[in-house]
PQR file with spaces between the fields and no chain letter, atoms N, CA, C, O and H, PARSE charges and radii, in Angstrom:
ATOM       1  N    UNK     1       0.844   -1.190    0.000 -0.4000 1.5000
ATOM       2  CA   UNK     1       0.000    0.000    0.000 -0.0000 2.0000
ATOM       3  C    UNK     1       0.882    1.243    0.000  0.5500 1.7000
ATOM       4  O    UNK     1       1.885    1.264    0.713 -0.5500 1.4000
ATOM       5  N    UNK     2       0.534    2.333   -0.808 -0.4000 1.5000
ATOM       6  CA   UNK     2       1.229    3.538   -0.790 -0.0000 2.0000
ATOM       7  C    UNK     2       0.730    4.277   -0.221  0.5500 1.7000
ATOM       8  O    UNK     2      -0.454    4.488   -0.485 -0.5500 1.4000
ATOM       9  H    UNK     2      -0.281    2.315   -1.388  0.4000 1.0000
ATOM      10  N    UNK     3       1.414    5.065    0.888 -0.4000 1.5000
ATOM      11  CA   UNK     3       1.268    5.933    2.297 -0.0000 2.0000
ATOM      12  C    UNK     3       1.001    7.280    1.617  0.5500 1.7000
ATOM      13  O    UNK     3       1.629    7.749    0.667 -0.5500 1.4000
ATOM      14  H    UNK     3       2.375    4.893    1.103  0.4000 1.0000
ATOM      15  N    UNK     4       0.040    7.782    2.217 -0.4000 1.5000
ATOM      16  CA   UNK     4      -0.034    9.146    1.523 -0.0000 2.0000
ATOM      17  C    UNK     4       0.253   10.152    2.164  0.5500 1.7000
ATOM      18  O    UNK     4      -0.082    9.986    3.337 -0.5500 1.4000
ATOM      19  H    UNK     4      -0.470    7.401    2.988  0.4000 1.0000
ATOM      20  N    UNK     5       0.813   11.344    1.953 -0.4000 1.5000
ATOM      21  CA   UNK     5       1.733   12.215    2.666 -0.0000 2.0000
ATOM      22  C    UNK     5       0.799   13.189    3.337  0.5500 1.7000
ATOM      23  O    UNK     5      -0.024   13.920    2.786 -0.5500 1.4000
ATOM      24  H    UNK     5       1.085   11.479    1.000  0.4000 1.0000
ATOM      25  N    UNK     6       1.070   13.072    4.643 -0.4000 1.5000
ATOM      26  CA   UNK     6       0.258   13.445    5.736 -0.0000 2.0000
ATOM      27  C    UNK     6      -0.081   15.019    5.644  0.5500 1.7000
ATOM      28  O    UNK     6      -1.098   15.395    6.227 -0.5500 1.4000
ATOM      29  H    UNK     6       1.738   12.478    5.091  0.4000 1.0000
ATOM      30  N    UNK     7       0.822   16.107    4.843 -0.4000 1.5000
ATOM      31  CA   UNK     7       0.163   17.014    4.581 -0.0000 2.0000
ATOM      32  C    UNK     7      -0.686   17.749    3.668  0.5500 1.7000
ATOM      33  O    UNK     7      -1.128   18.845    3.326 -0.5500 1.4000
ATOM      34  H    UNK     7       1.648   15.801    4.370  0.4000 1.0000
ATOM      35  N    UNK     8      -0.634   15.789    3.366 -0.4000 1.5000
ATOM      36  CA   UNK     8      -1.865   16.680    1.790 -0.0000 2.0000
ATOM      37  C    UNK     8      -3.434   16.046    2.427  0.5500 1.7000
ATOM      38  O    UNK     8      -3.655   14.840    2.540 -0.5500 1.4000
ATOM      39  H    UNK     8      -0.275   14.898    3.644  0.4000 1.0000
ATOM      40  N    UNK     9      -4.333   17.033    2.762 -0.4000 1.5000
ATOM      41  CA   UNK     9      -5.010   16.953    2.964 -0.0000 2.0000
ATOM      42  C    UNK     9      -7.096   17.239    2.187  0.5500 1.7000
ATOM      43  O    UNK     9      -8.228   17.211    2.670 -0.5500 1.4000
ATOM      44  H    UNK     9      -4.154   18.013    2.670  0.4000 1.0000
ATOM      45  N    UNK    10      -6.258   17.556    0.355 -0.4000 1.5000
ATOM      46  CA   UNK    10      -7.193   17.862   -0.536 -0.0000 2.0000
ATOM      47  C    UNK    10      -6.768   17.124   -1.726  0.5500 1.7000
ATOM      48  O    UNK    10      -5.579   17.074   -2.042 -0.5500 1.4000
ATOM      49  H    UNK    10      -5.338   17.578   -0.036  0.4000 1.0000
ATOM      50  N    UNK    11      -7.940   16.397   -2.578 -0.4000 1.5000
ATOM      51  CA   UNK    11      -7.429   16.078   -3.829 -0.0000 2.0000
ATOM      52  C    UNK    11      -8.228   16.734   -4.747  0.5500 1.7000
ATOM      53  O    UNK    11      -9.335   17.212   -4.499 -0.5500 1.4000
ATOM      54  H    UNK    11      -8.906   16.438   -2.322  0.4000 1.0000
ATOM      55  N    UNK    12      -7.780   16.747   -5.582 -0.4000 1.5000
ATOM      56  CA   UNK    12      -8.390   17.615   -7.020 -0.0000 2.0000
ATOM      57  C    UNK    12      -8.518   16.315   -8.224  0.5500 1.7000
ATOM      58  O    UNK    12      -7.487   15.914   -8.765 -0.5500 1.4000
ATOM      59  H    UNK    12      -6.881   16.359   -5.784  0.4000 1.0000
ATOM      60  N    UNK    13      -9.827   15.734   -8.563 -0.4000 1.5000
ATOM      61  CA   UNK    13     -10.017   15.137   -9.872 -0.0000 2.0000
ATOM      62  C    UNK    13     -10.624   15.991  -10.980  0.5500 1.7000
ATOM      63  O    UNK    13     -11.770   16.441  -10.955 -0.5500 1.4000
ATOM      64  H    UNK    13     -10.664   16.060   -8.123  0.4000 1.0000
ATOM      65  N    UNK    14      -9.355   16.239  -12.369 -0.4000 1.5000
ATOM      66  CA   UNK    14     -10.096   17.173  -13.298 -0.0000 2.0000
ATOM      67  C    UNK    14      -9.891   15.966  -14.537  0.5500 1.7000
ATOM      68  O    UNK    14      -8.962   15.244  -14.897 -0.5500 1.4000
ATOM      69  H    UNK    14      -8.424   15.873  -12.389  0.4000 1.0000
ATOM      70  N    UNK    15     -11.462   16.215  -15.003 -0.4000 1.5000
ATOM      71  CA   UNK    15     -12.102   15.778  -16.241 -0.0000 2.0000
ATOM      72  C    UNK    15     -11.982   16.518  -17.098  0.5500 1.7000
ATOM      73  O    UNK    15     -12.411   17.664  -16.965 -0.5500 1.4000
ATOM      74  H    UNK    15     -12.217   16.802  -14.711  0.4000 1.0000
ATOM      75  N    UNK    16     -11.246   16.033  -18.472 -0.4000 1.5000
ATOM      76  CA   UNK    16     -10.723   17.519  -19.339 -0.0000 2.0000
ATOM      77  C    UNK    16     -11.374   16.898  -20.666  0.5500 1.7000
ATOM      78  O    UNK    16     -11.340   15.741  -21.086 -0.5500 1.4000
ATOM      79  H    UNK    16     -10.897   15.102  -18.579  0.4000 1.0000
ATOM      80  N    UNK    17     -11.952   18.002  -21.164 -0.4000 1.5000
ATOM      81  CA   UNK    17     -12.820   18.402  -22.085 -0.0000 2.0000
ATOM      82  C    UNK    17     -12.189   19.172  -22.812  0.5500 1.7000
ATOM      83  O    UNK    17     -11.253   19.908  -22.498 -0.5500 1.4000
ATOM      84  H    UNK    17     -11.979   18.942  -20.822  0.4000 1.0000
ATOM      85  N    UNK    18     -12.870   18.973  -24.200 -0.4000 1.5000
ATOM      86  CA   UNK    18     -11.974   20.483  -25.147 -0.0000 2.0000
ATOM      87  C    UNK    18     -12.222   22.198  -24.754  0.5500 1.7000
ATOM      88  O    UNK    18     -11.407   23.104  -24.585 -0.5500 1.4000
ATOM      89  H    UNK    18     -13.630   18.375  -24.456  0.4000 1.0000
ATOM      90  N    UNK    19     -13.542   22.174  -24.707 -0.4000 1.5000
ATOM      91  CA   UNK    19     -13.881   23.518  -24.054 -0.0000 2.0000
ATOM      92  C    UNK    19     -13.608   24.164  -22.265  0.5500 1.7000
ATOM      93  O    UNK    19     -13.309   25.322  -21.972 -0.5500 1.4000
ATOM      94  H    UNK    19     -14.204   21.438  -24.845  0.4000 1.0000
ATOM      95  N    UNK    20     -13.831   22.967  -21.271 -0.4000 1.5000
ATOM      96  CA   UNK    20     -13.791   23.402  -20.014 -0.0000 2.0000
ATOM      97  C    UNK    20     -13.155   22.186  -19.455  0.5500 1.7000
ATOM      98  O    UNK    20     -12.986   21.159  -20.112 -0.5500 1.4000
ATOM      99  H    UNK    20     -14.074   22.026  -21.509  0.4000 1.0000
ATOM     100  N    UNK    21     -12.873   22.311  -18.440 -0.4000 1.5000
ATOM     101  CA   UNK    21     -12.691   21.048  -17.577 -0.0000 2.0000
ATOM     102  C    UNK    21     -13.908   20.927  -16.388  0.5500 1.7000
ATOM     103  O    UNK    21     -14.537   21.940  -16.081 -0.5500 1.4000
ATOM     104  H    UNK    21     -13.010   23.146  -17.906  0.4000 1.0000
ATOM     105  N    UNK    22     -14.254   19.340  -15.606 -0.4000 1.5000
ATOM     106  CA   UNK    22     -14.831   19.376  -14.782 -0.0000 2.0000
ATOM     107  C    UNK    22     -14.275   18.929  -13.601  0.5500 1.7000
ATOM     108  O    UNK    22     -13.907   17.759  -13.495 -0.5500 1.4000
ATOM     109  H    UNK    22     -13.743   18.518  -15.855  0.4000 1.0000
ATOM     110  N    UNK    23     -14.186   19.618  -12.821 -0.4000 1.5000
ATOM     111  CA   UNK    23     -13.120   19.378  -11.001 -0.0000 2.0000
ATOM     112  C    UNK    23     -14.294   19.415   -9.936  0.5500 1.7000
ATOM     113  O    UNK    23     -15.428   19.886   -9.848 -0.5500 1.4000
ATOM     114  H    UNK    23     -14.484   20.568  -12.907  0.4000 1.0000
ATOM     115  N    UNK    24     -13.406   18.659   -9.169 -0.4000 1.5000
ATOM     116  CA   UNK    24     -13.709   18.014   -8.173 -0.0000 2.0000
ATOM     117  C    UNK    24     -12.903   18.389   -7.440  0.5500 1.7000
ATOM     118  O    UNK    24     -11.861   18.775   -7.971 -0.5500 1.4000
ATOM     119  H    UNK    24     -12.485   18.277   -9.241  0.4000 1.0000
ATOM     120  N    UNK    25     -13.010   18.466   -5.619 -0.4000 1.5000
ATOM     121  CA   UNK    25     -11.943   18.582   -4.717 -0.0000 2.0000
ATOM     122  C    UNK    25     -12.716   18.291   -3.131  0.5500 1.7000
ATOM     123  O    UNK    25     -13.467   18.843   -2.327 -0.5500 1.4000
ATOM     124  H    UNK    25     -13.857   18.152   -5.188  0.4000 1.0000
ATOM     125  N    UNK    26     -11.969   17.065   -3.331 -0.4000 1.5000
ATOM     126  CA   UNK    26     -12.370   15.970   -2.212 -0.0000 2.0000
ATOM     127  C    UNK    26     -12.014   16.439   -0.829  0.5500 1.7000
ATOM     128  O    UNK    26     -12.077   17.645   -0.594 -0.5500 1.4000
ATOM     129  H    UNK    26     -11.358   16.617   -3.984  0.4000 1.0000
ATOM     130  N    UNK    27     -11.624   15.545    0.164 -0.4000 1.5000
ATOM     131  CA   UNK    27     -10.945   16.147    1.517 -0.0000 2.0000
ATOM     132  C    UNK    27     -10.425   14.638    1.985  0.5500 1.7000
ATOM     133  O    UNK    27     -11.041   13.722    1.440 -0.5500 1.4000
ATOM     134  H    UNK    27     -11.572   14.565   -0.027  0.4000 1.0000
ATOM     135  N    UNK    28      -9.419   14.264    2.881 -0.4000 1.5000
ATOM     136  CA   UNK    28      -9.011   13.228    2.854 -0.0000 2.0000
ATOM     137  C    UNK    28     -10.186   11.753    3.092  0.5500 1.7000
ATOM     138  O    UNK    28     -10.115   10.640    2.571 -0.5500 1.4000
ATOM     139  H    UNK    28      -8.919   15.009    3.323  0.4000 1.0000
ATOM     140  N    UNK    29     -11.367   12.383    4.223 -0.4000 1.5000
ATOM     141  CA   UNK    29     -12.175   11.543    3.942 -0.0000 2.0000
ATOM     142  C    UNK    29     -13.890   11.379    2.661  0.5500 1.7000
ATOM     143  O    UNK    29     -15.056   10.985    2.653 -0.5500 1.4000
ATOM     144  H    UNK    29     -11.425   13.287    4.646  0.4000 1.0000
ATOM     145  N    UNK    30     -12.950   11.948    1.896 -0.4000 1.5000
ATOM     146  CA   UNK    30     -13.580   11.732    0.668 -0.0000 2.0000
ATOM     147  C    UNK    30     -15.120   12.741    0.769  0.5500 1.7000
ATOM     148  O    UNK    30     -16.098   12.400    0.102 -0.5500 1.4000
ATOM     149  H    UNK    30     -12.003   12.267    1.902  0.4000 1.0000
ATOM     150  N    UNK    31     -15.161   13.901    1.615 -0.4000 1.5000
ATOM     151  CA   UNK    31     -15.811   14.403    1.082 -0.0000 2.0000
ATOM     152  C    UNK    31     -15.731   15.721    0.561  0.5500 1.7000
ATOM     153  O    UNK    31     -14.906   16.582    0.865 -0.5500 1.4000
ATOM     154  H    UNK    31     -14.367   14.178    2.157  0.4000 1.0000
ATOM     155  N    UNK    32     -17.085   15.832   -0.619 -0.4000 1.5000
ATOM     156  CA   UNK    32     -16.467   16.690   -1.495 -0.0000 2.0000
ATOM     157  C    UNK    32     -16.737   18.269   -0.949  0.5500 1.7000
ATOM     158  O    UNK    32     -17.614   18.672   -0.186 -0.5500 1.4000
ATOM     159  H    UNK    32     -17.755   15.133   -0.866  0.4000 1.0000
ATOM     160  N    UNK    33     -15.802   18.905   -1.532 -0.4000 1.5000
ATOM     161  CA   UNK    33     -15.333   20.395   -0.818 -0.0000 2.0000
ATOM     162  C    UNK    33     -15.650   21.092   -1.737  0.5500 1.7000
ATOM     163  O    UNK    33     -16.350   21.941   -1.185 -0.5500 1.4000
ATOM     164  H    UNK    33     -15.089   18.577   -2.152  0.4000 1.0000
ATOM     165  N    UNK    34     -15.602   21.475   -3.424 -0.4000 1.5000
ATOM     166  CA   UNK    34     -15.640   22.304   -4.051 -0.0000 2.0000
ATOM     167  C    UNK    34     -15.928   21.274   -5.481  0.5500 1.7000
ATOM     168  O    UNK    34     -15.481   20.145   -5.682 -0.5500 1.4000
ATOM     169  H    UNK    34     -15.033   20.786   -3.872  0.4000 1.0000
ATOM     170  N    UNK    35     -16.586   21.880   -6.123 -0.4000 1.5000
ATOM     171  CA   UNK    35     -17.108   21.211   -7.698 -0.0000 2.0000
ATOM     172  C    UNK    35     -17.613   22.293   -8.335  0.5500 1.7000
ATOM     173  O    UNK    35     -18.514   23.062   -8.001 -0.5500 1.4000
ATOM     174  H    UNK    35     -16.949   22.797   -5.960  0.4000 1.0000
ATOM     175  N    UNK    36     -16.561   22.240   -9.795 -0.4000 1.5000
ATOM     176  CA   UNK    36     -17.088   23.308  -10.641 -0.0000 2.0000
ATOM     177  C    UNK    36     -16.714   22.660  -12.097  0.5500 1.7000
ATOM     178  O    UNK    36     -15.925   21.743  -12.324 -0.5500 1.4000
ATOM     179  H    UNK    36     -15.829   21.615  -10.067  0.4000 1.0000
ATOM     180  N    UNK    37     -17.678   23.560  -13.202 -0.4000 1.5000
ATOM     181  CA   UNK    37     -16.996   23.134  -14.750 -0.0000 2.0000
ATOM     182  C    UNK    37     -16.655   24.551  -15.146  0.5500 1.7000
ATOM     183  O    UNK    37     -17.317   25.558  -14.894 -0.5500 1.4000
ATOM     184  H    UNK    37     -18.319   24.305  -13.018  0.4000 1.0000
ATOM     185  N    UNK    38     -15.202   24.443  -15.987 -0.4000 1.5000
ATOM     186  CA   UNK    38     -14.417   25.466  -15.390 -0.0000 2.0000
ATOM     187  C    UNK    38     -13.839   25.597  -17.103  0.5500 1.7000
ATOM     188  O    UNK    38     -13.349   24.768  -17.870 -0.5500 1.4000
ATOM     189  H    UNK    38     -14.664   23.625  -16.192  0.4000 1.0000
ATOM     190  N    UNK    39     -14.159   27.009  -17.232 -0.4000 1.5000
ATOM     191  CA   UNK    39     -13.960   26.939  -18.953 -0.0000 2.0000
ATOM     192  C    UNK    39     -12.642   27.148  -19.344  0.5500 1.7000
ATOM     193  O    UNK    39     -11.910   27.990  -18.822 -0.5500 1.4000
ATOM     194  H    UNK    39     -14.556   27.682  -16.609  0.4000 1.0000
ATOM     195  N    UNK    40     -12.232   26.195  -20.502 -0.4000 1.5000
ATOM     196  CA   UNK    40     -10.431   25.655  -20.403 -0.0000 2.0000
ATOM     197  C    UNK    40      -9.485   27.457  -21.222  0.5500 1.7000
ATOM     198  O    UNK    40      -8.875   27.813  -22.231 -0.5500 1.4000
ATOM     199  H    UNK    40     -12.826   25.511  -20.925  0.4000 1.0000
ATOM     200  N    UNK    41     -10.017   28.051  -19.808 -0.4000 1.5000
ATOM     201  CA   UNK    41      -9.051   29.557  -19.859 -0.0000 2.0000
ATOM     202  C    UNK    41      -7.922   29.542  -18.650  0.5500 1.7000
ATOM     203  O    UNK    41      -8.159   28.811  -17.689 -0.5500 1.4000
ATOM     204  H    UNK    41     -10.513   27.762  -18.989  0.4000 1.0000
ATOM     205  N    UNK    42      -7.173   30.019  -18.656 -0.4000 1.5000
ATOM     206  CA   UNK    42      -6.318   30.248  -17.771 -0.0000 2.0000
ATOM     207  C    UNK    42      -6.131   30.680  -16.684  0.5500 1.7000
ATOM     208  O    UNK    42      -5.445   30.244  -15.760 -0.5500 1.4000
ATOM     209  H    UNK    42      -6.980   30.613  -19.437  0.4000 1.0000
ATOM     210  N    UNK    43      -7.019   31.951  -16.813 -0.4000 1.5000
ATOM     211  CA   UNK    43      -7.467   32.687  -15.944 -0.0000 2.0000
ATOM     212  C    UNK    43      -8.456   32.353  -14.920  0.5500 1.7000
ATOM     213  O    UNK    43      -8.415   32.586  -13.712 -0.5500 1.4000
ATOM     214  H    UNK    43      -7.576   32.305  -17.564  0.4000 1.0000
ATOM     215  N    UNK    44      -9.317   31.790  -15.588 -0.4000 1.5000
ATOM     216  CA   UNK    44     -10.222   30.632  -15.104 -0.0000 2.0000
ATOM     217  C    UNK    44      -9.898   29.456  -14.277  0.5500 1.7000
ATOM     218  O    UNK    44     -10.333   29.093  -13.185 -0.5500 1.4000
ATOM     219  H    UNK    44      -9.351   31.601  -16.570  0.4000 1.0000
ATOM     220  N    UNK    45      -8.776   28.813  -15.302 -0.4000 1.5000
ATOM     221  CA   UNK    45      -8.273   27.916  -14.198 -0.0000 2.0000
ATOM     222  C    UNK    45      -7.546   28.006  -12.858  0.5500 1.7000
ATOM     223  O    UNK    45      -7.336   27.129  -12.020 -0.5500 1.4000
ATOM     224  H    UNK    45      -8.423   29.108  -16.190  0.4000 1.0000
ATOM     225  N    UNK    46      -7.150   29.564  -12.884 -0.4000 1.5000
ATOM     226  CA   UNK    46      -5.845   29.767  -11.844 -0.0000 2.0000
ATOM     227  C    UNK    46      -7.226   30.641  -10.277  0.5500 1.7000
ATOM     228  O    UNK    46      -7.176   30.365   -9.079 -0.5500 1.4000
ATOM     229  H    UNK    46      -7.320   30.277  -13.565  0.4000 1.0000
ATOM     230  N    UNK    47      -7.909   31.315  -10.742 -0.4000 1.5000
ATOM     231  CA   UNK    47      -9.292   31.226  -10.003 -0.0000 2.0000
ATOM     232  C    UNK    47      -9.947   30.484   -9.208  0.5500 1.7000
ATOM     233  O    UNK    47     -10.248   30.638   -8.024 -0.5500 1.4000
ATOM     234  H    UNK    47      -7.949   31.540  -11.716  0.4000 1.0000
ATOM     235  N    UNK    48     -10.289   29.089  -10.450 -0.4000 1.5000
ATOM     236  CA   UNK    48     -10.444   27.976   -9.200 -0.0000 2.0000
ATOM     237  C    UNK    48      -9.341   27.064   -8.375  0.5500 1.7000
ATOM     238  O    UNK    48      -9.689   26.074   -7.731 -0.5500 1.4000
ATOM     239  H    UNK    48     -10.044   28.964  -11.411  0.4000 1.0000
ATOM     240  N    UNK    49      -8.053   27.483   -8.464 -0.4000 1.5000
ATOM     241  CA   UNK    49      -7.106   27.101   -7.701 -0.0000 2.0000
ATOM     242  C    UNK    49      -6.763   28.413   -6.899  0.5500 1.7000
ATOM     243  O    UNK    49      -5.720   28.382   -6.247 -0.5500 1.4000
ATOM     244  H    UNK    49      -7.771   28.287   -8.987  0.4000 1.0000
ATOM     245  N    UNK    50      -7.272   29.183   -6.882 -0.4000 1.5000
ATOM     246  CA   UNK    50      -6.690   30.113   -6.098 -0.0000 2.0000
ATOM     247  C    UNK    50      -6.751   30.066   -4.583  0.5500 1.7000
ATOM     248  O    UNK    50      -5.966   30.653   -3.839 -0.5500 1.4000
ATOM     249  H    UNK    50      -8.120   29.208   -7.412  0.4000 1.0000
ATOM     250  N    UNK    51      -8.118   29.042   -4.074 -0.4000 1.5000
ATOM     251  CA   UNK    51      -8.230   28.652   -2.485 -0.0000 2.0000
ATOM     252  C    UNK    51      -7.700   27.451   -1.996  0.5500 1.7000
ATOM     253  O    UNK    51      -7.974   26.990   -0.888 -0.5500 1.4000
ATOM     254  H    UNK    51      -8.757   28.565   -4.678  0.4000 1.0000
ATOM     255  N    UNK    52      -6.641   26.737   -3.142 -0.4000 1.5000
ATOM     256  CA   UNK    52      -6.650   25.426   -2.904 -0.0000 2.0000
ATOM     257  C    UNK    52      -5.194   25.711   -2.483  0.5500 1.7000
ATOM     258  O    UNK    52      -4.630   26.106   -3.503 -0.5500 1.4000
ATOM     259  H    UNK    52      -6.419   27.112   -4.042  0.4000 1.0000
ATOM     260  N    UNK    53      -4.339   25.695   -1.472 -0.4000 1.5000
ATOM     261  CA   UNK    53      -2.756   25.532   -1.037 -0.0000 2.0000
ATOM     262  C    UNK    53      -2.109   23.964   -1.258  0.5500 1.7000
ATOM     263  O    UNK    53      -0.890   23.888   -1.411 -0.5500 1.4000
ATOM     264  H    UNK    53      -4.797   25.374   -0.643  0.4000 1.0000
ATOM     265  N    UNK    54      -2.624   23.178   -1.267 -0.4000 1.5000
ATOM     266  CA   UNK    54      -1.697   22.235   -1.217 -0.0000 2.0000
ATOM     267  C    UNK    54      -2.836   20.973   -1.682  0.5500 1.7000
ATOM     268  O    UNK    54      -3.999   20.883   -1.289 -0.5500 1.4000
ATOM     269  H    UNK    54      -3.614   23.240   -1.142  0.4000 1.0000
ATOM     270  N    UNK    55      -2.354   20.355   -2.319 -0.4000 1.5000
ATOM     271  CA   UNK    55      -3.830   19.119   -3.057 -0.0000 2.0000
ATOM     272  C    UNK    55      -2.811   18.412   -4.196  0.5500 1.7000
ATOM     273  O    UNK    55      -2.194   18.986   -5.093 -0.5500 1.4000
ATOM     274  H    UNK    55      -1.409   20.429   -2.638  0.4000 1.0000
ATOM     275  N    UNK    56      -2.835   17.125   -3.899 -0.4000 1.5000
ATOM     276  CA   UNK    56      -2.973   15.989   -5.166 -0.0000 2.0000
ATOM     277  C    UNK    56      -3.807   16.419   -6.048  0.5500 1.7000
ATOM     278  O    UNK    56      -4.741   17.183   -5.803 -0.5500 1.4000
ATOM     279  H    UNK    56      -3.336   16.659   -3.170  0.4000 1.0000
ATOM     280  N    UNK    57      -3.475   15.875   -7.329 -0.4000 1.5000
ATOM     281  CA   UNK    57      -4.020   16.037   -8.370 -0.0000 2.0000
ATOM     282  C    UNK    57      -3.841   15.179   -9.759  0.5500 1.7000
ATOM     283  O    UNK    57      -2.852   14.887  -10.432 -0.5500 1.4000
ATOM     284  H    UNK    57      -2.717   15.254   -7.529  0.4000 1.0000
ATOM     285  N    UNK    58      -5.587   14.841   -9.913 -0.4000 1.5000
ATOM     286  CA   UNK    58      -5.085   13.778  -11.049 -0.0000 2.0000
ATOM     287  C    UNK    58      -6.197   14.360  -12.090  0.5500 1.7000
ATOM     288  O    UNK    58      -7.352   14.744  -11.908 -0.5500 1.4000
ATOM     289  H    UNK    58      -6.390   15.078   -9.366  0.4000 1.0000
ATOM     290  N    UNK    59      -5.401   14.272  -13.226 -0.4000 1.5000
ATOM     291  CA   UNK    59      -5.633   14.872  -14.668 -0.0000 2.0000
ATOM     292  C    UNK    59      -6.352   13.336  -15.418  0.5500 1.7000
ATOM     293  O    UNK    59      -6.092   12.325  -14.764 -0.5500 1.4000
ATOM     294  H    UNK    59      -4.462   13.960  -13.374  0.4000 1.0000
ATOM     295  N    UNK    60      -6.819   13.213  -16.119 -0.4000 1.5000
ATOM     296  CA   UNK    60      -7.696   12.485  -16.883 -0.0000 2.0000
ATOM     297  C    UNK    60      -6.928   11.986  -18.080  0.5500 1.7000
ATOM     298  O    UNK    60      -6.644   13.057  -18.616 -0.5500 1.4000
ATOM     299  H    UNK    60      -7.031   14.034  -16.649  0.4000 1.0000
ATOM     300  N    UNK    61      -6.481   11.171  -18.737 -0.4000 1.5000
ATOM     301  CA   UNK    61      -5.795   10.483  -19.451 -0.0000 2.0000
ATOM     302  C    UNK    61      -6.425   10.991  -20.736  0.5500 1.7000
ATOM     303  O    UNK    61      -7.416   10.400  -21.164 -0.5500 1.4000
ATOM     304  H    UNK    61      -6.712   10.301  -18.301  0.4000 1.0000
ATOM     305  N    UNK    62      -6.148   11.580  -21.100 -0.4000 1.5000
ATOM     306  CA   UNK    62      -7.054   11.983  -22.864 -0.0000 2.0000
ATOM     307  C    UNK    62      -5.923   12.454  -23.722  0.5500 1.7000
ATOM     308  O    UNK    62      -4.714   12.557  -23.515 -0.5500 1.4000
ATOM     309  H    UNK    62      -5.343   12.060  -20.752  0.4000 1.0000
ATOM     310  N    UNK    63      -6.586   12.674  -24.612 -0.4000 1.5000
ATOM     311  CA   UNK    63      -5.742   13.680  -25.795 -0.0000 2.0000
ATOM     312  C    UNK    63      -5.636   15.144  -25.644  0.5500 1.7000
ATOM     313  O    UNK    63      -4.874   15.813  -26.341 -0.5500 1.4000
ATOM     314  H    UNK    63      -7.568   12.591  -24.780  0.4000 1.0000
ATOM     315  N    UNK    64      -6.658   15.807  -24.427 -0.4000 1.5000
ATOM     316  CA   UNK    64      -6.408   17.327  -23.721 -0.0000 2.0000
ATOM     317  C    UNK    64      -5.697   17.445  -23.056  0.5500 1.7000
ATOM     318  O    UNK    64      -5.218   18.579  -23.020 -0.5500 1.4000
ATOM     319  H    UNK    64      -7.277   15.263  -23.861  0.4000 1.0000
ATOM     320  N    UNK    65      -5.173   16.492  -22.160 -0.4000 1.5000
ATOM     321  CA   UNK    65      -4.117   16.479  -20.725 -0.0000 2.0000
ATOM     322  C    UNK    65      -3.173   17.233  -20.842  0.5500 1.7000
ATOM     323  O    UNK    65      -3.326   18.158  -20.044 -0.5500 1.4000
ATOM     324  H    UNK    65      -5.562   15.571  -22.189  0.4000 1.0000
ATOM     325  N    UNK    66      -2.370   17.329  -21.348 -0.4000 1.5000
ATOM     326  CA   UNK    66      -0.992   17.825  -21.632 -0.0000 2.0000
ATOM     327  C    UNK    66      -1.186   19.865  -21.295  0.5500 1.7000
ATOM     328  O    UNK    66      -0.606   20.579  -20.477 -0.5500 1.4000
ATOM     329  H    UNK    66      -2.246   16.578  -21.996  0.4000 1.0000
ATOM     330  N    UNK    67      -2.244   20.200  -22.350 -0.4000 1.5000
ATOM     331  CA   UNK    67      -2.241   21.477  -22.157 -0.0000 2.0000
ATOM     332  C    UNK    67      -2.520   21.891  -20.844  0.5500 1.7000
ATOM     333  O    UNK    67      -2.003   22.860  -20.287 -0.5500 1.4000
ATOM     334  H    UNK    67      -2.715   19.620  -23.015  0.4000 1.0000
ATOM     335  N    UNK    68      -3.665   20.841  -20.193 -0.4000 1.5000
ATOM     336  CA   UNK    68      -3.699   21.714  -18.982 -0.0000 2.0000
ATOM     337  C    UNK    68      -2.713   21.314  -17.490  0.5500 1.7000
ATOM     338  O    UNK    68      -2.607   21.815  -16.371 -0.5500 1.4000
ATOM     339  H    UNK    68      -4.084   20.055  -20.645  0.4000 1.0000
ATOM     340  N    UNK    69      -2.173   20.269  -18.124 -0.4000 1.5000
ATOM     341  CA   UNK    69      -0.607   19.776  -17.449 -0.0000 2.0000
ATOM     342  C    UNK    69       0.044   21.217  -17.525  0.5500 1.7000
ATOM     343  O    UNK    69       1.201   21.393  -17.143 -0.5500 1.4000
ATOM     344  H    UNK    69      -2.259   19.862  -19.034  0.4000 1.0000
């Protein structure tokens, strides 16, 4: 089993779409804290990270990933 690092206490799942992405942001016991669809701008994206300090994060395996990597 892989130990998860005791000060991460938020995860972020984003679903990436050509136009927006859809996020999620859990809490360690899995409940959810923040959910938005979030239009694939920059500005936009850095907005809805702007309350988040410290969070895992897993990106969606597609052919969009990269850009918003």
């Amino acid at each position: 089993m892989i130990g998860l690092d005791d000060s991460i206490s938020m995860f972020v799942g984003l679903d990436v779409h050509k136009n927006y992405l859809q996020a999620a942001v859990v809490d360690e016991r899995g409940i959810l804290l923040k959910e938005q669809r979030i239009p694939n701008d920059i500005r936009e994206i850095e907005k809805f990270f702007a309350d988040i300090d410290d969070a895992k994060i897993a990106i969606e395996s597609s052919s969009a990933w990269y850009h918003i990597y």
